[in-house]
N, C-alpha and C positions, 0 to 999 in steps of 0.2 A: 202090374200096376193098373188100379181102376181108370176108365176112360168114361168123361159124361160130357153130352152135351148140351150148350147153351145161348141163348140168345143176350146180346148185348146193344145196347143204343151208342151211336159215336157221332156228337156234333164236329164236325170242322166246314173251314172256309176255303174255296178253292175257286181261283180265278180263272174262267175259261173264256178266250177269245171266239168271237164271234167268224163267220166266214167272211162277212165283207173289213173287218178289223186286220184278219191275216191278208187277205188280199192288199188291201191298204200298203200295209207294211211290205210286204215285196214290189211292188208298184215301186215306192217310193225309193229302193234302191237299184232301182233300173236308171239307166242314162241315155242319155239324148240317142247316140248311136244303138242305142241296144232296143228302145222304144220301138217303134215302129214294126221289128221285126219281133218282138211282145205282140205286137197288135195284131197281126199278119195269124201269127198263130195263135190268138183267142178266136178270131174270125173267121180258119179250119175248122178250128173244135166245137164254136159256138154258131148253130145253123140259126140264133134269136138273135142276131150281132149283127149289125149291120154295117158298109159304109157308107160314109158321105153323110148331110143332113137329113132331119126327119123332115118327107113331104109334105105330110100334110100341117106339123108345129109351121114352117118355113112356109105354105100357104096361107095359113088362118092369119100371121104375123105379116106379112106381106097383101095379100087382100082386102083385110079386115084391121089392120094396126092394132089391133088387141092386144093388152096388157096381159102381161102373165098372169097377174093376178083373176082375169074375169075370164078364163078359156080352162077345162079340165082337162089336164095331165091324163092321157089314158094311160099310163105307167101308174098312176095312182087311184086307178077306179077298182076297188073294192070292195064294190055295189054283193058281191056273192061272193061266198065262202067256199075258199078251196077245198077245206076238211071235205065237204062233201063227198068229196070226186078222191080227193087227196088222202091216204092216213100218213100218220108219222111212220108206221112202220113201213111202208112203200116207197119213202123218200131215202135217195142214198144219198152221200158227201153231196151238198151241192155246188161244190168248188171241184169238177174233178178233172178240170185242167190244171190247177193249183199245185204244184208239187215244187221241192225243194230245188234252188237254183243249182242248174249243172252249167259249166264251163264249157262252151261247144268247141271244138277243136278245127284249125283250120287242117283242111284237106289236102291242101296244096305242100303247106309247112313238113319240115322233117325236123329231129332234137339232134343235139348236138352228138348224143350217142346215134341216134339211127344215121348218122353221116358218115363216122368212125365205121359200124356195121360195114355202109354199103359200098366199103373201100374194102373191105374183107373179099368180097367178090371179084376182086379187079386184082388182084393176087394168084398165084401160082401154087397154092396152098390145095391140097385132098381134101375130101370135106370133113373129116373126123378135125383135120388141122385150123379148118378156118373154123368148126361148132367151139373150140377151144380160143381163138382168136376172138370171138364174140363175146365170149367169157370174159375175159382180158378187159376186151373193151367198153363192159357194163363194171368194169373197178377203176373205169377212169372218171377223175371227178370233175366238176364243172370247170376247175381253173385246166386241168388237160395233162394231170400229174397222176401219177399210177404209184398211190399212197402202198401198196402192199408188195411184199416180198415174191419170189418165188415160191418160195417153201409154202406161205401164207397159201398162195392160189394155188397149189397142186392142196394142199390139206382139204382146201375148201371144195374144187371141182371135184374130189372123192367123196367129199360126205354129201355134199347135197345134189349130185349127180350118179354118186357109185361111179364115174369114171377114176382111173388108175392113168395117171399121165408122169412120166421120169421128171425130174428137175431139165435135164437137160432138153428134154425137148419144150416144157414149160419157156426155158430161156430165150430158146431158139425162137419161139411165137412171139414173143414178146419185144425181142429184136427185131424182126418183121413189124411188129404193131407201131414200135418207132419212127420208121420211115415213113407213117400216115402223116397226110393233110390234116390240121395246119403243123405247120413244121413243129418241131418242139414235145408233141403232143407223145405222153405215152413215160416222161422221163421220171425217175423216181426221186428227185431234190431237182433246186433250183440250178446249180451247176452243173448238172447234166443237161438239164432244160436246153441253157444257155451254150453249152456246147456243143448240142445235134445241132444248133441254128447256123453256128460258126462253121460246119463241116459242111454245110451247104452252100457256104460262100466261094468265090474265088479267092484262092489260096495268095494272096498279096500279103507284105511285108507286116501288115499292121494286123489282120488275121491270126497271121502263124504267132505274132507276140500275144493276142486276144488269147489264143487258146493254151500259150505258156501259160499264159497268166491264172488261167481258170484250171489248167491241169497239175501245176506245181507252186501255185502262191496263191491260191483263191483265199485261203484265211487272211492274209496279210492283204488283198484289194478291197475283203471286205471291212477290213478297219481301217481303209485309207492308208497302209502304211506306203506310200508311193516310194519314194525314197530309195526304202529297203528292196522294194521290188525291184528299181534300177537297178541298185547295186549287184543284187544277186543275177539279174539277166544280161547284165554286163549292155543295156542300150542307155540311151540320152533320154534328157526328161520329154521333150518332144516327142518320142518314136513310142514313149508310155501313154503320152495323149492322147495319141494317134488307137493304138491300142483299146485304150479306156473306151475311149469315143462310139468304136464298135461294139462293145458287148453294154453300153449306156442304152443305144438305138436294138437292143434285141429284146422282143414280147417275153417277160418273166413267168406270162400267164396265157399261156397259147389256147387256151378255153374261154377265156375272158371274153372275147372279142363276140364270142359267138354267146349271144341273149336271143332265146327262145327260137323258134321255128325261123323258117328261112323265109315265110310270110311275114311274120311279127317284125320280122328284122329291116324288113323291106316297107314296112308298111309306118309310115309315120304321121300320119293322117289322124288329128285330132278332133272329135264333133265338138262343139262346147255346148254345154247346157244351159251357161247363161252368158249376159252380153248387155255390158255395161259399155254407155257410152255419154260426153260430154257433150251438153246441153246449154250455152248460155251460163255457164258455169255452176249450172246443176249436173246432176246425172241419172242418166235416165237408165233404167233396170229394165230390161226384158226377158222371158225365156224363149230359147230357141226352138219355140214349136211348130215353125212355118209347115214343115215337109209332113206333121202327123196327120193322120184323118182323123175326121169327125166320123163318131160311131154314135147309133142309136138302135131303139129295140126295132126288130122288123116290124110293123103291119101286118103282116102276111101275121104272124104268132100272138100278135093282138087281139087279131079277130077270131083266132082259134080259140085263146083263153077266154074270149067274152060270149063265144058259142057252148062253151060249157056251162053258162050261169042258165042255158033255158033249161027248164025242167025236162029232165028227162030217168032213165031207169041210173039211179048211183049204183047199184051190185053189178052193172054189168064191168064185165073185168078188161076186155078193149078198152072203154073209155077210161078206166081207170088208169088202167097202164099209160096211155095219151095222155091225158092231163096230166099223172105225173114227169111224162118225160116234157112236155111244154112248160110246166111253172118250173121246174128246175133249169132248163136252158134261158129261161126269161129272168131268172132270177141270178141267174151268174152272170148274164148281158149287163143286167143292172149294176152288181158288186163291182162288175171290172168299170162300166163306165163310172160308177163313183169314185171308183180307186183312183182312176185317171185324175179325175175333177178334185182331190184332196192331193196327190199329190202336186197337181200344179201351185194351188193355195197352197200347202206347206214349202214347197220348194221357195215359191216366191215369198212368201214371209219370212224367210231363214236370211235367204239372199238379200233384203232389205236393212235383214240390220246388220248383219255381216259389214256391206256397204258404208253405212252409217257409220259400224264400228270402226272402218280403216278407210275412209272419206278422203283423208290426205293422201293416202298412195294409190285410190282410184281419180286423184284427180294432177297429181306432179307425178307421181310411176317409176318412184324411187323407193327401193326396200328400207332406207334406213327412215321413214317417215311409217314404216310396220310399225303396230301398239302391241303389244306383249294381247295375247288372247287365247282364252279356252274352249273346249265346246260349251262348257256349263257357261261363259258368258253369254251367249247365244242362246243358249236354252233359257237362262232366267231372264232375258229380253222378247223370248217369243211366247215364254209359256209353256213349249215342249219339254220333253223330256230329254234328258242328255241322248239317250240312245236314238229316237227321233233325229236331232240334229244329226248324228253320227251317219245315219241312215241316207238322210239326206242328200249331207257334202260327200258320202263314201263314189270316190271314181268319176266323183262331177269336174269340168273344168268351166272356167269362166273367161269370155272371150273379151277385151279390154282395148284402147287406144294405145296400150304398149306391149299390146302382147296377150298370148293363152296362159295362164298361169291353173294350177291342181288349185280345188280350195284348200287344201290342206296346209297350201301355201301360204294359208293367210292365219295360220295359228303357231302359236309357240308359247313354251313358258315363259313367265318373267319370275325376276330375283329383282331384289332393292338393290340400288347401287349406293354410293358413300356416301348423298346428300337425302335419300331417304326415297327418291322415288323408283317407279316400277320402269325395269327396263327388260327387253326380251333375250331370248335367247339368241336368235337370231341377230341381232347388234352385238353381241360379246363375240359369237362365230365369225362375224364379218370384221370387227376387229383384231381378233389373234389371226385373220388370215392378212390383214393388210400388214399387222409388225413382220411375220413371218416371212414375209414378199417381201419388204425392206429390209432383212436382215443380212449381213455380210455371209456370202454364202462359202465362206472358206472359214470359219466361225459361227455358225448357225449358233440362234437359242434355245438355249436348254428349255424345258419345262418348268422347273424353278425361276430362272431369268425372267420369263413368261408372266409367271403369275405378278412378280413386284413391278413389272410393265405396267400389267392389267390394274394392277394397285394402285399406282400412280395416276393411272388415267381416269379413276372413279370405277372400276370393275372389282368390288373383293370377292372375288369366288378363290377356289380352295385350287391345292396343285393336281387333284386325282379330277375336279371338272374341268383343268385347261386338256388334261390326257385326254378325256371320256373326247371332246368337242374336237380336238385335233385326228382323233381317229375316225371321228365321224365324215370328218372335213376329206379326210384320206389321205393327211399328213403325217408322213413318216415321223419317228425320233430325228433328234439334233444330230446324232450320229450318221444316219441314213442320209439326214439334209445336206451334207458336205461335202463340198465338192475340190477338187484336188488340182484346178487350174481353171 
């Protein structure tokens, strides 16, 4: 088959962000606690960065009172042409401390698995026994339940190790992996869970029925059939209570407990990034930038750049290489201090109509005075763009007269309710949990019941959104809510 070749013309349009536009944009989703130590590290990387204020701006304004307007910016002296000194093809990234947010880890902190690990060691186990133990314990999941079989992890520690380990001794490590801190941890269902907890107890009267009850009637406790379970245990409804009582108070999720590192867990320490406060019954908007420095371009890199403008030989290739490395460090001085200075103006432009939009619950500091809101609310009041806003309020908190609240806190959907206005989501949530809480708890409400509640009360949402909002809330079924004394 003949091959020929050809030239072709292709117009298209193709939007490319500038360096200090991406700069911008990562800038803006940094937060208050993370800032600073952003600053810390442009002002390693960047030898044209300076802290604290500019000297001699902060002498001419101070000796001379000069207006900005009648004093020249040497940031903006332009007077000579970099090209000279400069080409394009000499200039690399000039963002190249710029790179994609990475999550820095605390060093202190350990994961819920490297705990599980480091209990391996404190065992009696060969080491072929505990390399297998640790296997075990990278198939336990965050709630501290060990979803897979025997058979499962011997198949698996063959293929993707080529180890060969019997069922029986798979068992055997696994039995050991049980008796790990926190208790519970390792069981493969919830009744087993809840049974290594019970064997850990003292052996008392209401114990030994606990663990009848979860060894030979757990199907019948878990439908409340109380009753049948006296009967067949031959005790009183008291001594079932009693019973109940204990495996009611035992952790079903022995992983649960444990969120993120042992730092993260310990550490509850929130920065706010903004701080709203009551003013003569205004309110008054701040951001919290007391603790950051003020940065400007060195001096020192100033005078360098404006000793390049004397005539001197351009092909020599030191200088060239020099100038290119001082306007690219002056020029990323510059992008990050603009970035700073755009996101504080967007930060605080957001946060003002934010304010505005929920005025009543920064000023009473009651949620049900929340208006149903989106980000596109915010956005078509500031002019941004949705993702801007997104950017913004992502990880910010805002510090109040009642408290720290996420801003995330202050949006929800709305639905019409039965006289035609907009109500949130948030107000249906806080109602199905107040009927819920008054409901006779040896009769709980069903789902259905729920909705012709919500009906009545001006809420017609459907029976699949009182589920979706009841699970969110982390309210079991009518069934689960029932209680048997």
């Amino acid at each position: 088959m003949a091959t020929s070749i050809s030239l072709t013309q292709q117009l298209k349009q193709q939007i490319k962000l500038s360096p200090a536009q991406i700069q911008a944009m990562r800038m803006l989703e940094v937060p208050a606690c993370e800032l600073q130590a952003r600053i810390n590290e442009e002002l390693q990387a960047n030898p044209a960065l300076e802290e604290g204020l500019d000297k001699s701006l902060e002498l001419e304004l101070n000796e001379y009172d000069t207006p900005e307007s009648e004093y020249e910016n040497p940031l903006k002296n332009d007077n000579f042409d970099y090209d000279d000194y400069v080409q394009d093809d000499d200039i690399h990234d000039p963002l190249p401390s710029s790179r994609p947010h990475e999550e820095i880890p605390f060093s202190m902190g350990i994961s819920f698995v490297e705990y599980l690990k480091s209990q391996v060691y404190l065992t009696d186990m060969d080491k072929p026994d505990r390399h297998i133990a640790k296997f075990v314990v990278g198939n336990i999941d965050d709630d501290g339940y060990l979803r897979r079989t025997v058979e499962e992890l011997v198949d698996d520690l063959s293929f993707r190790e080529g180890l060969v380990v019997t069922d029986e001794k798979m068992h055997e490590i696994v039995e050991k992996v049980k008796q790990f801190e926190p208790v519970g941890v390792g069981a493969y269902d919830l009744r087993e869970c809840l049974i290594i907890q019970l064997e850990q107890k003292p052996m008392t009267p209401s114990v030994e029925h606990a663990l009848t009850i979860l060894n030979n009637h757990y199907d019948a406790f878990y439908r409340h059939q109380s009753t049948k379970i006296c009967q067949r245990m031959m005790i009183t409804e008291e001594e079932f209570k009693e019973a109940a009582n204990e495996i009611l108070h035992l952790n079903p999720r022995p992983g649960s407990a444990w969120t993120g590192t042992v730092t993260e867990r310990n550490q509850s320490i929130v920065i706010p990034d903004f701080i709203v406060e009551q003013s003569e019954n205004d309110l008054v908007i701040s951001l919290n930038n007391g603790n950051i420095s003020e940065l400007h371009i060195s001096e020192d890199y100033q005078r360098m750049m404006e000793d390049f403008s004397q005539p001197m030989s351009h092909n020599n290739a030191q200088i060239r290489e020099a100038a290119r490395f001082i306007k690219t460090n002056i020029d990323n001085a510059r992008y990050f201090i603009d970035a700073i200075r755009q996101r504080n103006e967007t930060m605080m432009r957001t946060i003002e109509v934010l304010v505005a939009l929920q005025r009543d619950f920064f000023i009473h500091g009651d949620s049900m005075y929340l208006k149903p809101l989106t980000l596109k609310d915010v956005a078509d009041r500031t002019g941004y763009d949705v993702s801007t806003v997104s950017r913004t309020f992502s990880n910010k908190y805002v510090q109040t007269e009642f408290g720290m609240f996420p801003l995330k806190y202050f949006f929800s959907d709305k639905i019409a309710n039965s006289e035609g206005a907009d109500i949130s989501t948030r107000e249906i949530k806080q109602k199905l949990r107040e009927v819920i809480e008054q409901e006779d708890k040896t009769r709980p409400v069903t789902d259905d019941q729920l909705v012709d509640i919500m009906h009545e009360s001006g809420y017609p949402i459907a029976r699949r959104t009182v589920a979706k909002y009841r699970e969110q809330m982390n309210i079991p079924v009518a069934r689960l809510r029932k209680q048997m004394f």
